[in-house]
KETI-805589 format. One record per residue (C-alpha): residue in one letter; x negated, y, z negated. Coordinates in steps of 0.2 Angstrom, whole numbers, padded with zeros to 4 digits, always signed. Each point is the difference from the previous one (the first is absolute). Layout:
<pts>
aXYZ/...
</pts>
This chain:
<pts>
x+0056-0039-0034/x-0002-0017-0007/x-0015-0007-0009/x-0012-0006+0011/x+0002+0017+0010/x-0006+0007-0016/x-0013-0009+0001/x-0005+0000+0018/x+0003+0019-0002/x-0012+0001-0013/x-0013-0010+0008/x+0000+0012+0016/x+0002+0015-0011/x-0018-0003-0009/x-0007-0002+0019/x+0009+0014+0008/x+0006+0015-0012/x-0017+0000-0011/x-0013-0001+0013/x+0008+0017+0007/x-0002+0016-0005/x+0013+0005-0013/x+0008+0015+0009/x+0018+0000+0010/x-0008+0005+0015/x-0009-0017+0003/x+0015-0012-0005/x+0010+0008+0012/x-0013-0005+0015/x+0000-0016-0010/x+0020-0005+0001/x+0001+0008+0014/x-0011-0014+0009/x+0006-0012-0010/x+0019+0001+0010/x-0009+0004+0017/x-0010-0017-0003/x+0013-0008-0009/x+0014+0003+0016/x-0014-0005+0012/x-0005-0017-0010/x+0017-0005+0001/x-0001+0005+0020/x-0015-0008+0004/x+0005-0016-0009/x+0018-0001+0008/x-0012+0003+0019/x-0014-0013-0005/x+0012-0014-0005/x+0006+0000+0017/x-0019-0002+0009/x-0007-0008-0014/x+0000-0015-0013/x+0006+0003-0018/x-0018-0003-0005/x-0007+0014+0008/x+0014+0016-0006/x-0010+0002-0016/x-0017+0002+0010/x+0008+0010+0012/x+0009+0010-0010/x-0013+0003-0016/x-0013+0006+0019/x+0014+0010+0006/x+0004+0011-0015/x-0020+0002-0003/x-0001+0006+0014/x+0013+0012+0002/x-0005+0006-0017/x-0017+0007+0009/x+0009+0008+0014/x+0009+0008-0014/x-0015+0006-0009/x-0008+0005+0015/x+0016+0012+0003/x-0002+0006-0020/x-0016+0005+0007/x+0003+0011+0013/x+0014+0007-0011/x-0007+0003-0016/x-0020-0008-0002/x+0003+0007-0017/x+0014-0011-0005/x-0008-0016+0011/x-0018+0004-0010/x+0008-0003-0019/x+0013-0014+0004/x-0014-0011+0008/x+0001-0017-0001/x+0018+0003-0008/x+0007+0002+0017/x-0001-0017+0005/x+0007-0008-0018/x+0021+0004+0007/x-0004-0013+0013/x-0005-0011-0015/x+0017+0007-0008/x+0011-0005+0016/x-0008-0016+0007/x+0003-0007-0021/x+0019+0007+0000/x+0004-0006+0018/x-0005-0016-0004/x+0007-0004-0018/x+0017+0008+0006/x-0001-0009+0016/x+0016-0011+0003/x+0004-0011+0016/x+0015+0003+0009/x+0001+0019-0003/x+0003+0011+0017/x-0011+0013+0003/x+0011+0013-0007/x+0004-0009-0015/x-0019-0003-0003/x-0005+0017+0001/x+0016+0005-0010/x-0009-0014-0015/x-0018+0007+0003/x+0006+0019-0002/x+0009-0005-0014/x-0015-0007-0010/x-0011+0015+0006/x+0013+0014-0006/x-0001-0008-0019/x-0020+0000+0002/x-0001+0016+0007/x+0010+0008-0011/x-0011-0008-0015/x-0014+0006+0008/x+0008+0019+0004/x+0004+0001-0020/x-0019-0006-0003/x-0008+0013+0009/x+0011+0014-0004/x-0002-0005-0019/x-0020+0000+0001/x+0001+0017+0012/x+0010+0010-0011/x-0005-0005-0017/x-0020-0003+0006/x+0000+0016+0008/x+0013+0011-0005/x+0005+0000+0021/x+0009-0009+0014/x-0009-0002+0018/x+0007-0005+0017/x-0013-0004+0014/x-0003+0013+0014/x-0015+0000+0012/x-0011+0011-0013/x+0002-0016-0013/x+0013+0004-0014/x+0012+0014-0002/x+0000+0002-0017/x+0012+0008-0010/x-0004+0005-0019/x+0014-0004-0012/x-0008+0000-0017/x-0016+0011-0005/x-0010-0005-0014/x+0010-0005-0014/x-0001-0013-0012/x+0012-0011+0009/x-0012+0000+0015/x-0015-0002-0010/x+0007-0016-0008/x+0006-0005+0020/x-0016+0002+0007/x-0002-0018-0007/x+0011-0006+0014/x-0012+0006+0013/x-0015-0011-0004/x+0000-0020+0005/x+0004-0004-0018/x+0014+0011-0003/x+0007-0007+0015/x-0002-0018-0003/x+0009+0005-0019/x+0015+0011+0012/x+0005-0015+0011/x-0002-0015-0015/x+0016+0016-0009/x+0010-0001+0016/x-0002-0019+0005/x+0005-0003-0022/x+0016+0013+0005/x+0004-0010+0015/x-0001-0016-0009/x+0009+0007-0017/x+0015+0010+0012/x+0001-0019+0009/x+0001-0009-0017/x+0016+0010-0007/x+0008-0002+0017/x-0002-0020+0000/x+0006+0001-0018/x+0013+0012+0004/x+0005-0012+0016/x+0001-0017-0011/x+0008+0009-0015/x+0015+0005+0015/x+0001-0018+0005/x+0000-0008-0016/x+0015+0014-0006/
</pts>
């Protein structure tokens, strides 16, 4: 990961980790849209750019993934209203997610193959942030880890009331999350500083 993916990681992180619910449940039915509307970005912009001026593949694409994000929500529904009920708005904040990494890691020339190999790329370094977000904030915050299933969550209890959880339970609320994600980005960024160190001390020697 380099820098100004930190950054742009960050960025998105504060718009789409934080708003949701801090169980593992719910950032699984977030990534999990994030790589069905990240491959079908990629799709739809390789399909417009054959019908349609350069100009128009943002529009087109930013309508597209909107769009698909409220069939999905409609399906979440039928599935599980529970689930579809406390993500709310939240479900429509991956196609934010997949129209910015689509466009910033966008590069000309690509085949279709090798553009969707790039865009999965860049989604399984987000997604796996985000994963370790919400497991973090579901284990710690509530003692459990959840999965979805047409009910809402299936939870299971790993930790009863002990003082570790009692401190953790901080991670549940908005603040605690805000504090959990500045730790892991200022991990990221430390772990990325003593490679680059690490690389120019190797080139130098």
């Amino acid at each position: 990961m380099k820098k100004n993916e930190l950054y742009v990681y960050s960025a998105l992180s504060l718009a789409v980790l934080i708003p949701v619910p801090g169980r593992l449940a719910y950032g699984i039915i977030i990534v999990i849209m994030l790589y069905l509307l990240t491959a079908l970005g990629i799709l739809f912009r390789k399909l417009s750019s054959m019908f349609f001026e350069y100009g128009l593949h943002s529009v087109l694409i930013a309508v597209m993934l909107i769009s698909t994000s409220v069939l999905i929500r409609q399906i979440l529904i039928m599935i599980s209203p529970f689930m579809a009920f406390v993500i709310g708005i939240n479900i429509y904040v991956p196609a934010l997610t997949a129209f910015i990494l689509g466009n910033l890691y966008r590069k000309s020339g690509l085949s279709l193959g090798d553009s969707l190999k790039l865009g999965m790329m860049k989604c399984n370094a987000y997604s796996a942030f985000a994963i370790v977000f919400f497991f973090i904030r579901d284990f710690l915050g509530y003692g459990t880890i959840t999965f979805p299933c047409s009910t809402g969550v299936h939870e299971i209890m790993l930790l009863n009331k002990t003082p570790v959880l009692m401190i953790g339970s901080f991670l549940a609320t908005l603040p605690g999350g805000i504090v959990l994600l500045a730790v892991l980005l200022a991990i990221i960024a430390s772990t990325m500083k003593r490679f680059e160190i690490l690389g120019t001390s190797r080139r130098n020697g």
